[in-house]
C-alpha positions in Angstrom: 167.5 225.5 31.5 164.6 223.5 33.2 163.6 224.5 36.5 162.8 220.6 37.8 166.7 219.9 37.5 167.4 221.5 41.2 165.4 218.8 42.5 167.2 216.0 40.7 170.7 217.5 42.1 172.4 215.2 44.4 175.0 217.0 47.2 178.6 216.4 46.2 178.9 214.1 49.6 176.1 212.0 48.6 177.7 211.6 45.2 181.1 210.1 46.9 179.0 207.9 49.4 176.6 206.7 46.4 179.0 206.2 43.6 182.6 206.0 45.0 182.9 204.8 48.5 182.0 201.1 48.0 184.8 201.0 44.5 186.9 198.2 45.4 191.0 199.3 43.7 189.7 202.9 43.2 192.3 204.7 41.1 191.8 208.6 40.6 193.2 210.4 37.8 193.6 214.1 38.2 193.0 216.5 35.2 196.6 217.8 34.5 195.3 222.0 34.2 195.8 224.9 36.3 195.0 226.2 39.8 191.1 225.6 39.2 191.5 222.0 38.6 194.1 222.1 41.3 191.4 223.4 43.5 188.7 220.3 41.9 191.0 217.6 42.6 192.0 219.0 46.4 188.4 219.0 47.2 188.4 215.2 46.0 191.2 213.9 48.0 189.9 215.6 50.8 187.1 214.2 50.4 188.3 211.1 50.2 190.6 211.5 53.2 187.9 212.4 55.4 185.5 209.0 54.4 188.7 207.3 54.5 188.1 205.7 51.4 191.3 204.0 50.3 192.7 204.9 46.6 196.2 205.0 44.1 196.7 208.4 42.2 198.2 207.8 38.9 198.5 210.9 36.2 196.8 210.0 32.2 199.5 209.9 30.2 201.0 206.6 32.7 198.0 204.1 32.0 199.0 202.3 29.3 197.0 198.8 29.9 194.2 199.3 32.3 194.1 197.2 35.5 190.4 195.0 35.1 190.0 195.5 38.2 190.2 198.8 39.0 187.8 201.9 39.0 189.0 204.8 37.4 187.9 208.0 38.6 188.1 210.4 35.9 188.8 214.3 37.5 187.9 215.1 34.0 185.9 218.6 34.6 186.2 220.5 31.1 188.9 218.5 29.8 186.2 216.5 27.1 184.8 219.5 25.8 187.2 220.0 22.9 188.9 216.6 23.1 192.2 215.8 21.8 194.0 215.9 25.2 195.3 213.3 27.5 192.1 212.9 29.7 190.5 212.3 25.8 193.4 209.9 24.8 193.1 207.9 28.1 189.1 207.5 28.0 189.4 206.3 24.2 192.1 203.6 25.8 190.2 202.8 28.9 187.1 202.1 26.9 188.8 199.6 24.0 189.6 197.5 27.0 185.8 197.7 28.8 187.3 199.5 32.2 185.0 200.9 34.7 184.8 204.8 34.7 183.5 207.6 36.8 183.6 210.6 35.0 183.3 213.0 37.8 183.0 216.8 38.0 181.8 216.6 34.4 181.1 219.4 31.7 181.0 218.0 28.0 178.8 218.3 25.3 178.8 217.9 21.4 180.7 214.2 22.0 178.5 211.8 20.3 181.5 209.6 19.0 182.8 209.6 22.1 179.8 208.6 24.2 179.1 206.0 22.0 181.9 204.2 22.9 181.9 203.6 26.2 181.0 201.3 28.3 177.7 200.8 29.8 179.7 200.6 33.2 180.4 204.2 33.1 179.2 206.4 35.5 179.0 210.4 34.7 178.3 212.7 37.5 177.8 216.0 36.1 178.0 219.3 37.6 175.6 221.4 35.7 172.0 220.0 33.5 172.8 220.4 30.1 175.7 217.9 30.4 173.3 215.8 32.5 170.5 216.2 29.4 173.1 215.5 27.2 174.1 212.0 28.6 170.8 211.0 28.9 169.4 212.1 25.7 172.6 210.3 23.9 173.6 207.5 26.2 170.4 206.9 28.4 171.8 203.6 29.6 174.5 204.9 31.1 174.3 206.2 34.7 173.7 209.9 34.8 174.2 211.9 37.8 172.8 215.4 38.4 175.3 217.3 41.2 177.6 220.4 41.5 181.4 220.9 41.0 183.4 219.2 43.3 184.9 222.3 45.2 181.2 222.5 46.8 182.5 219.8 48.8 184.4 222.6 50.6 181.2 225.1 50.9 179.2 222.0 52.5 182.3 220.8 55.0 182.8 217.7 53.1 186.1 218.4 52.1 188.2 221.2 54.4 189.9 224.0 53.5 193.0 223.6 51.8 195.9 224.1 54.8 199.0 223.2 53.1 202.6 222.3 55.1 204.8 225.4 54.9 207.7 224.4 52.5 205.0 223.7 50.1 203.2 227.1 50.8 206.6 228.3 49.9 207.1 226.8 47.1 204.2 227.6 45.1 204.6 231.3 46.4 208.0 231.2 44.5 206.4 229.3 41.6 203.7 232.1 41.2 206.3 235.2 40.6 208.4 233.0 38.2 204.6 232.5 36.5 203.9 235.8 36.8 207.2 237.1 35.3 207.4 234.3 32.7 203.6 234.6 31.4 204.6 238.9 31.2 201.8 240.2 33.9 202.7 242.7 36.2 205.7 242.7 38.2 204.1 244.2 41.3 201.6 241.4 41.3 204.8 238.8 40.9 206.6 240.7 44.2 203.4 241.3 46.6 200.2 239.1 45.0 197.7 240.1 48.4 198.9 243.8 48.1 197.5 243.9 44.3 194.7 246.0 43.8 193.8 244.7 47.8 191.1 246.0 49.9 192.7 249.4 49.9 191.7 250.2 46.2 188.0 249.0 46.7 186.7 251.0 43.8 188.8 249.1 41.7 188.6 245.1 41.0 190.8 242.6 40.3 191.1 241.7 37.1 191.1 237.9 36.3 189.8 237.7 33.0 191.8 234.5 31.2 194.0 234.4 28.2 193.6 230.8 26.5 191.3 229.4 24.2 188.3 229.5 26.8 188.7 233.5 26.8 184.9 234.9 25.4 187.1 237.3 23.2 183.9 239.8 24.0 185.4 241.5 27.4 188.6 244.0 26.7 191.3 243.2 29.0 192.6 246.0 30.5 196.1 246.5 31.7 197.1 245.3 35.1 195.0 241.6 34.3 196.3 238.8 35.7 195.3 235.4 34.8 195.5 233.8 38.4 194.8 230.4 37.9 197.6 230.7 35.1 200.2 231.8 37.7 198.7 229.9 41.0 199.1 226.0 38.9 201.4 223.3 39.5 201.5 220.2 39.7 199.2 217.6 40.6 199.7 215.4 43.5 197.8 215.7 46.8 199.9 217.8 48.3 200.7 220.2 45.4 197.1 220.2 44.6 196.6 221.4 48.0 199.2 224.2 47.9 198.3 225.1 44.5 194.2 225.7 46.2 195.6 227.6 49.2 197.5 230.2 47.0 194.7 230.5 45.0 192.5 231.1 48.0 195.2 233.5 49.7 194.9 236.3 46.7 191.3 235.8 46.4 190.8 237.0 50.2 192.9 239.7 49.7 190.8 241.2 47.4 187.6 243.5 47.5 186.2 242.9 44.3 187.3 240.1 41.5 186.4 240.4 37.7 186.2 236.9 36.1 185.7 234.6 33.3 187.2 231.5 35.1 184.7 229.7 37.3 187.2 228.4 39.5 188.3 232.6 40.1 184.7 232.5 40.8 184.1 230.1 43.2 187.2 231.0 45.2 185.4 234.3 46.0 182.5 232.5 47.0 184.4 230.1 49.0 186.6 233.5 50.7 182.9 235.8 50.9 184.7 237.8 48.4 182.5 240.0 45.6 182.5 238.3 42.4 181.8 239.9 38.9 181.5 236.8 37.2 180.5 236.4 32.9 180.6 233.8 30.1 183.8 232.0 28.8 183.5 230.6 25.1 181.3 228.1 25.7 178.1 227.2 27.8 180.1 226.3 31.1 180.3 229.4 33.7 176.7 230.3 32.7 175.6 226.9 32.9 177.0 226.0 36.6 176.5 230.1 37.5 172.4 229.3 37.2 172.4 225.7 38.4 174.5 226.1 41.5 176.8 229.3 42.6 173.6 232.1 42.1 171.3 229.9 44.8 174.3 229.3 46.9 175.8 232.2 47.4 175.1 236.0 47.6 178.6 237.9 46.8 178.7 236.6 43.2 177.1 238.5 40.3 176.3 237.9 36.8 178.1 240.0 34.0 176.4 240.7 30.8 179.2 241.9 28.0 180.1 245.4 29.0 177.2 246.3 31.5 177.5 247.0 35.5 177.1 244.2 37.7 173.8 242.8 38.3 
C-alpha cells in the first residue's frame, strides 16, 4: 500500500464541507445492513445535523425515476463489492438516467462494468487507497476522494456520540435478545449483553468473529461467539440508526477485550478505548482501512495474523 496516500487523505469533515454541504435537493440513501452500517449512516446524519445541511432520506428499493435535480448520496460502504444488491440495482438505475452521485464511505474494487457506466458527475469518496487507486486507474475522470470511514466523524467531534431517546434505547434492547435467540447464540448474552464475558473475565475476550459470507473461514469460532452487529441491527432511519449505534457502543464498553473480523466491531472499541484483536474478513477491506486509518489513530487496536497472539 503506498506510503504518500496519508498525505492525500482528506478529514471526513472536510469531505462533507468540500463535496456535500453546497448540494442543492441532497437526498441520502442509507445502506440497508446491520449495526456497522447503522453506526456509518448515524455518523452521517449527525454530521449533517450539526452543519445543518438540509436533506430527504429515502431507502434504495423506493427510487424508481430519479429526481434531475437531486444529489444522491450513496451510504454505499461495502455494499458494491459483490454487487447484485439493492445499493447495486439503484446505481445501475440512477446512472441510465445521468443522476448526480456521491458514493460516500466507499470500499469496491474488481467493478469495471460498473464504473464504466457512470456518469462523469459522480463523486467517490473513498475510505481506504486501494479503492481510491482503483477509481482513478479505471475512471480517472471521475472525482476521486482519498478519506476515512465515516464513523471517524465521531473520533474527530464532527459527528457526536450516538445518545438515543429512551423508548428507542428500549426498543432495540428488546430487538437484540429476539436476535440473539432467533440467530441461536447464547442465551446469557440475549438476557444480560454488558454482563457477557465483561470486565470481570479479563483473561477472556469477546468473541465477535462474523458468520456471513465476509467470514475469512481461516479463524475457528469458538463457542460462546456472538455476531454483534448481527444482533445490535435494525432499521434504518435517523433515529433507529442512532439506537441501533448506541447498543452497539453500550456492549463494546462493557467489555475488556473484543476479538473481531467486523471493522465496524472494531472501530466501536476504538471509539469506547476498548482492546481490539482485530484480523482479515474475505476480502482486502479490514486490512485495507486497519493500515490506512484505525493503526495511526488509535492505540488499543491490534492486528491479528491467522492463529497467532496479538501484535
Amino acid at each position: 500500500m503506498a506510503s504518500y496516500t496519508t498525505s492525500l487523505t482528506v478529514p471526513v469533515g472536510e469531505s462533507i464541507d468540500r463535496y456535500i454541504a453546497d448540494q442543492p435537493n441532497l437526498v441520502v440513501v442509507p445502506n440497508m445492513g446491520n449495526a456497522g452500517d447503522s453506526l456509518i449512516n448515524y455518523s452521517m446524519f449527525s454530521m449533517l445535523h450539526k452543519r445543518s445541511i438540509p436533506y430527504s432520506l429515502i431507502e434504495a428499493h423506493q427510487i424508481e425515476t430519479p429526481d434531475p435535480q437531486a444529489t444522491y448520496l450513496l451510504m454505499v460502504n461495502g455494499g458494491l463489492h459483490l454487487g447484485g444488491d439493492e445499493m447495486d440495482r439503484l446505481v445501475h438505475r440512477l446512472s441510465r438516467h445521468g443522476a448526480k452521485m456521491i458514493f460516500y464511505s466507499a470500499t469496491i474494487h474488481d467493478r469495471d462494468p460498473m464504473l464504466s457506466m457512470l456518469p462523469d458527475s459522480t463523486v467517490i469518496i473513498a475510505r481506504e487507497p486501494v479503492t481510491f487507486d482503483y477509481i482513478r486507474w479505471r475512471r480517472p475522470d471521475l472525482t476521486a476522494v482519498l478519506s476515512e470511514d465515516a464513523t471517524m466523524a465521531i473520533a474527530d467531534g464532527d459527528a457526536d456520540y450516538p445518545d438515543p431517546p429512551l423508548p428507542l434505547l428500549l426498543e432495540y434492547r428488546l430487538r437484540l435478545s429476539y436476535n440473539t435467540i432467533r440467530f441461536g447464540f447464547p442465551l446469557g448474552f440475549a438476557f444480560a449483553p454488558t454482563l457477557y464475558r465483561s470486565q470481570r473475565n479479563k483473561a477472556r475476550p469477546f468473541n465477535a468473529l462474523r458468520l456471513d459470507n465476509e467470514s475469512s473461514g481461516r479463524d475457528q469460532i469458538e463457542p460462546g461467539n456472538v455476531d454483534i452487529s448481527m444482533v445490535c441491527g435494525g432499521k434504518q432511519a435517523a433515529g433507529h440508526a442512532e439506537a441501533s449505534a448506541a447498543m452497539l457502543l453500550r456492549i463494546i464498553k462493557s467489555k475488556s477485550i473484543v476479538r473481531t473480523d467486523r471493522l465496524h466491531v472494531a472501530i466501536s472499541c476504538c471509539l469506547m478505548n476498548v482492546e481490539c484483536w482485530f484480523s482479515a474478513n474475505s476480502y482486502f477491506k479490514c486490512e485495507a482501512i486497519y493500515k490506512h486509518s484505525l493503526a495511526r489513530r488509535f492505540s488499543n487496536i491490534k492486528w491479528m495474523q491467522p492463529g497467532s497472539a496479538a501484535a
